[in-house]
N, C-alpha and C positions, 0 to 999 in steps of 0.2 A: 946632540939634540938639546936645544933652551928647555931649560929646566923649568921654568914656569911655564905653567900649564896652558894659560890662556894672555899669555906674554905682557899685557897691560890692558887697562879697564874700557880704553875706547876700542878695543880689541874684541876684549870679551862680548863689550855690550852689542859689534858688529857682527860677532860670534854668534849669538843667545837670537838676534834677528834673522840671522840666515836660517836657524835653528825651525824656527820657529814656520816661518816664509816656507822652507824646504817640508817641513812632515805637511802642510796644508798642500801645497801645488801639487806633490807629488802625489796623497792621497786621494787627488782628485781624478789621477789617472786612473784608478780605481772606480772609483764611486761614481764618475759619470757614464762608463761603459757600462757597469752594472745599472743603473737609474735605467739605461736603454735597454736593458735584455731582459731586467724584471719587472720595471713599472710601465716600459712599451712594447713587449715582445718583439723587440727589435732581431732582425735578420743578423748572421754576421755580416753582413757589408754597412747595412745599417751601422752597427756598432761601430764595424771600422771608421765609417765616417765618423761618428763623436769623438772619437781615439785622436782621427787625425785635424780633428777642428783644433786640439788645444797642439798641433804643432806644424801645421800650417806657416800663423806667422813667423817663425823664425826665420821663415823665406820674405817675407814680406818687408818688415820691420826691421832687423838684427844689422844690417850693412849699415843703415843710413844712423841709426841709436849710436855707431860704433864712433863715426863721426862727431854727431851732437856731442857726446861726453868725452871727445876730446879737445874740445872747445868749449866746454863749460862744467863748473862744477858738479858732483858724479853724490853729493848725500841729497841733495833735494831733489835728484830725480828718483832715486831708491826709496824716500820718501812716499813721492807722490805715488811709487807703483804699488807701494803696501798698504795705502789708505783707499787706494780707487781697486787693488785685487778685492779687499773686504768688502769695498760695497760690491762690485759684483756677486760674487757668492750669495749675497744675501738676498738679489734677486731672486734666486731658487727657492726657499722657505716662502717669501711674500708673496711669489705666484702659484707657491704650491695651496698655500692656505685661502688665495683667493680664486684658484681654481683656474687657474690660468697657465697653467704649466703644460706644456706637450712637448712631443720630438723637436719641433721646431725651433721653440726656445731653449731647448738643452744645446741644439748645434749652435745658435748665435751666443750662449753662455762660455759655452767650451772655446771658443774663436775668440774672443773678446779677452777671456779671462789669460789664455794664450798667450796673446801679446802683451797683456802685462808682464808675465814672467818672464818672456821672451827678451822684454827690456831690463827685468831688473836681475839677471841672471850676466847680463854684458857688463850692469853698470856697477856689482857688485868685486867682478875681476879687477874693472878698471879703478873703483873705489880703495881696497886692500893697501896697494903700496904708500901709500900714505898714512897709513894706521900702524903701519912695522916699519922696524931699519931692517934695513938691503940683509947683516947677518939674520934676521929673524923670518927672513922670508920661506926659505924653505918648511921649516914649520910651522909656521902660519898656513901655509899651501895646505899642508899634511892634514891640518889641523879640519880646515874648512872640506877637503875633498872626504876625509875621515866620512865627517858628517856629511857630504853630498852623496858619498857612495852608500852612506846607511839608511838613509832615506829613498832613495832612490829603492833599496830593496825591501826595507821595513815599511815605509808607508802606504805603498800601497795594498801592500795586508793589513794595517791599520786602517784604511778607509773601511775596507773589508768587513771590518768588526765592527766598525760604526755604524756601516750601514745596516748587520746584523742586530745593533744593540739601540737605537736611534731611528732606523729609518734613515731614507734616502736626502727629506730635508732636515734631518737633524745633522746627518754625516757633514753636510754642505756648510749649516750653518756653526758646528765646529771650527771649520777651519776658514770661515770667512773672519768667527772670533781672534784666529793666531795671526791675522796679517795683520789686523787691528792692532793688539800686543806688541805684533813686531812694529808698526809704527812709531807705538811709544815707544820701547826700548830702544830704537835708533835716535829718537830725540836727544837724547842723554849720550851722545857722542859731541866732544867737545874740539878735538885735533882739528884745526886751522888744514885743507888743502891746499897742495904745490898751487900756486900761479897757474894759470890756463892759458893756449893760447889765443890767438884774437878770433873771432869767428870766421870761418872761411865763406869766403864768396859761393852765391849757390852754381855759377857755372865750375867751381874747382870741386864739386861735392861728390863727381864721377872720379875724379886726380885723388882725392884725399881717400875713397876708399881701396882706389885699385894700388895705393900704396902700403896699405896694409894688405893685402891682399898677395902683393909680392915679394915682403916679408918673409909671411910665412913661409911663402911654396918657393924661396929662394933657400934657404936652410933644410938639407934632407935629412934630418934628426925631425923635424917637427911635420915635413912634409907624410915623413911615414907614417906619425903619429898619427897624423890627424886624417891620414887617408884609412889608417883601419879601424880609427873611433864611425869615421862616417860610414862603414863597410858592417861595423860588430852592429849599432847602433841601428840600421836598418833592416837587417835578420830578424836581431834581437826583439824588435818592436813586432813584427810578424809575429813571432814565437809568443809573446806577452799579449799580445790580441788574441790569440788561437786559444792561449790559454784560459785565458777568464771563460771562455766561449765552452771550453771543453770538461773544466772542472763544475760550472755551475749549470748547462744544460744535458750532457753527455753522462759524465761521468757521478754528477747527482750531488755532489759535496753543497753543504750549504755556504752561505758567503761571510760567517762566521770561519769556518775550517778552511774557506778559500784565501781568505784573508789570513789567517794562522801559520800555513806555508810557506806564505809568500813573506811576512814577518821575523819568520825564524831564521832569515835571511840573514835579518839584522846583526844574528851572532859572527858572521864570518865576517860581516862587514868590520865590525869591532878587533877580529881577529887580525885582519890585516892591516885595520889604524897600526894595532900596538907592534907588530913584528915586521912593518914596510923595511922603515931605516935599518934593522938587526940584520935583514935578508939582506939589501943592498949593501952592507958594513962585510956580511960574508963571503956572496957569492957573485956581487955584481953588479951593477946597474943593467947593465943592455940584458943577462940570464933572467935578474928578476923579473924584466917587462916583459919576456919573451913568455916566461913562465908562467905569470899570474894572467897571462892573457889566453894562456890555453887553460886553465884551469876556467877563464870566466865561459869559455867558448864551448868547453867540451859539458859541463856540469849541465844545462838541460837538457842533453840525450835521456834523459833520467825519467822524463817527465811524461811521456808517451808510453811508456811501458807500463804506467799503472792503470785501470781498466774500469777498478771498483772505489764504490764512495768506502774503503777499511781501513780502519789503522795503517796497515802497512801502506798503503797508498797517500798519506798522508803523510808518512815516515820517509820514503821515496825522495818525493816532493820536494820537504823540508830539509832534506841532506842536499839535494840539488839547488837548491835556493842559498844555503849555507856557502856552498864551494863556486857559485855565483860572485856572491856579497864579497866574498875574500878577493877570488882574482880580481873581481873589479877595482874595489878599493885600494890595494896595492897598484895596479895599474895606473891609475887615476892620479894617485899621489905623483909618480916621477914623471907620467905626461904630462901633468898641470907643469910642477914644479921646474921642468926644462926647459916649458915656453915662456914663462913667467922670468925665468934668468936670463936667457937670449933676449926678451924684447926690451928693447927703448922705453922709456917710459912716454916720451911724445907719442908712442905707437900702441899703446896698451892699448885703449879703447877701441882703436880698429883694429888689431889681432885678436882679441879677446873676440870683437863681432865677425869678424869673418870664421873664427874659431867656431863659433855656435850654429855661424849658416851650415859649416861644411859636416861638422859632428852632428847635429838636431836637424838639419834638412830632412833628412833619409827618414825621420822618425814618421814624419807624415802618411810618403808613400810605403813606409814599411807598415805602419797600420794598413791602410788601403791592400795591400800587398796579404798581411793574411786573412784578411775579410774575402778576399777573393781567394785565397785557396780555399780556406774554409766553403764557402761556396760552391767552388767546383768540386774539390775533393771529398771535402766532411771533415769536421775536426781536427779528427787523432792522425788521420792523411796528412792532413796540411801543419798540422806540427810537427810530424816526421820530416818532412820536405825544408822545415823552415831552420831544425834543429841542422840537419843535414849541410844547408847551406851557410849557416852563423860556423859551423867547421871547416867548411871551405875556406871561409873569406881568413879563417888563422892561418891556414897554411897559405894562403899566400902572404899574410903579415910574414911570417917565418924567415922565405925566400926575401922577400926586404928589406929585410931585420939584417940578413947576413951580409948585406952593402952597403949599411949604414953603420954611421961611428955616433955613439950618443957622447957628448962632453960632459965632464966634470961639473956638478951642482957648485960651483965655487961663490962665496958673497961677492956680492958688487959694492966696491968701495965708494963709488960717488952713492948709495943708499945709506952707508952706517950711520949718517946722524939720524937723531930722533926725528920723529915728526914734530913741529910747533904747533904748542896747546893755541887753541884760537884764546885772543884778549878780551 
């Protein structure tokens, strides 16, 4: 493992942005369902719909972003996504104060703000290799998933507490503040990118995606991968909707303690930053992903058994959030890091976007998906039903698992030289 922590300073500062970008977008998974269920008594399909407004475009967007950024430099569009996500957000405050705020504009916010992340989440994959040598990649990987898996479970209990401690436009305009920040701190990245190549013709624009496209699903290490992120990822999102829906109208918790839960995640995610590489050094690569994958799959069965706004329900909760955070992150670490060794680098930008349609697709309709059981069923139904099926879709990762050879994280030698400081 590189012993320095945050391997060199255009690193860190790409680091400290992601950082930064990550607790705001994800936060907002939060704060804008809840915006719907307590400032519009929004239905749960209602809700689902604003769940699924901010992942929408990834179907949209993510193929064609994949192309552009491999055709043109990858910090000015990272750039432009974290100065135009901040002003979005700040729509929220200015029309809440002038009185202009409804359902309506929360769906075209959530949609909007959407595909900004949507693009800056491809252009960020595709940005990386140029900020590390080829040995430094894998942690660097580790490094960056670390913090995506911890935010991914801590922020949206941080929106949580925002919204408990702030209000729904203060929560908002929090994290319109962090993409702002992350704008500047990306400034202060100096490293010169590889050469690009010439822009492609737009009738080659269908050729140039369906090539990354074939990529991926030509490698069955990566095929598997990414057929059970798209498989966890769409459950999962059902279960995460059901829930905000069940802890803050059902079960009675405030959005304070709802967000606290959800946050305490964050420790397992940290858990598994530090002990990924030790586990895969003992026991494996192909056991470790098999294993922290049942660990991420089976930890919300947890969550439906508890009934009352008590302690123990809250304790519950927060163990299952914990054993969440961990398998995820570990998980996260060696799937990143596998696609990221296997591709080309002419190919990053479009594996990296096809990587996002195929894992964040599902995110959409798996909101939509538990808004409608909740609907049909009731809550605590349809989070049984949802938890139920996020266990399926492992065991049949499992059976896949066992026909598949993952290879060796080995450096790639045309990466060892440094990147070049721009002049």
């Amino acid at each position: 493992m590189t012993p320095r922590l945050l391997l060199n300073g255009d690193f860190a500062r790409f680091w400290l942005s992601q950082v930064l970008t990550g607790v705001a977008s994800k936060s907002m998974t939060m704060v804008f369902p809840l915006l719907a269920t307590i400032s519009f008594a929004a239905t749960p399909f209602e809700v689902g719909v604003v769940a699924a407004a901010q992942y929408v475009p990834v179907l949209v967007v993510t193929l064609f972003i994949g192309v552009w950024l491999d055709r043109r430099p990858r910090r000015p569009t990272l750039l432009f996504t974290d100065v135009a996500g901040g002003l979005a957000l700040l729509l929220v405050p200015v029309l809440s104060g002038l009185d202009e705020f409804h359902l309506g504009v929360l769906y075209a916010v959530a949609f909007g703000f959407g595909s900004l992340v949507a693009i800056a989440e491809v252009c960020a994959q595709a940005y990386l290799p140029s900020l590390v040598r080829g040995s430094e990649m894998v942690a660097a990987i580790g490094r960056l998933e670390a913090v995506f898996t911890l935010v991914v479970v801590a922020a949206p209990g941080l929106g949580g507490l925002l919204m408990n401690w702030l209000g729904g436009s203060g929560a908002v305009l929090t994290g319109a503040v962090c993409y702002l920040l992350a704008a500047l701190v990306l400034c202060g990245v100096r490293r010169r990118e590889p050469p690009v190549l010439a822009p492609v013709a737009p009738q080659r624009v269908r050729s140039e995606i369906a090539a990354g496209a074939r990529f991926l699903l030509s490698v069955p290490v990566l095929r598997t991968l990414i057929g059970q992120a798209a498989l966890f990822n769409f459950f999962e999102q059902a279960m995460l909707t059901l829930y905000t829906v069940y802890a803050a109208s059902v079960v009675g918790v405030t959005p304070a303690l709802l967000g606290l839960t959800v946050t305490l995640g964050a420790v397992g995610s940290l858990l598994g930053a530090v002990t990924a590489e030790q586990a895969e050094r003992r026991w494996g690569l192909k056991r470790v992903v098999v294993v922290s994958m049942a660990i991420a799959s089976f930890a919300p069965v947890l969550i439906p058994l508890a009934t009352r706004p008590t302690a123990a329900t809250v304790t519950i909760w927060s163990l299952s959030f914990v054993l969440y955070g961990f398998g995820l992150t570990v998980y996260n670490v060696f799937s990143t890091s596998t696609r990221q060794r296997l591709t080309p680098d002419r190919l990053r930008g479009r594996v990296a976007a096809t990587t996002r349609l195929v894992a964040y697709g599902p995110l959409s309709a798996g909101t939509l998906l538990g808004g409608g059981l909740g609907s049909l069923f009731g809550a605590r139904s349809g989070l049984w039903i949802s938890v139920c099926l996020l266990a399926a879709a492992f065991l049949h990762f499992v059976m896949a698992m066992r026909r598949t050879r993952i290879p060796d994280l080995r450096p790639d030698p045309e990466q060892e030289q440094e990147p070049e400081p721009a002049k």
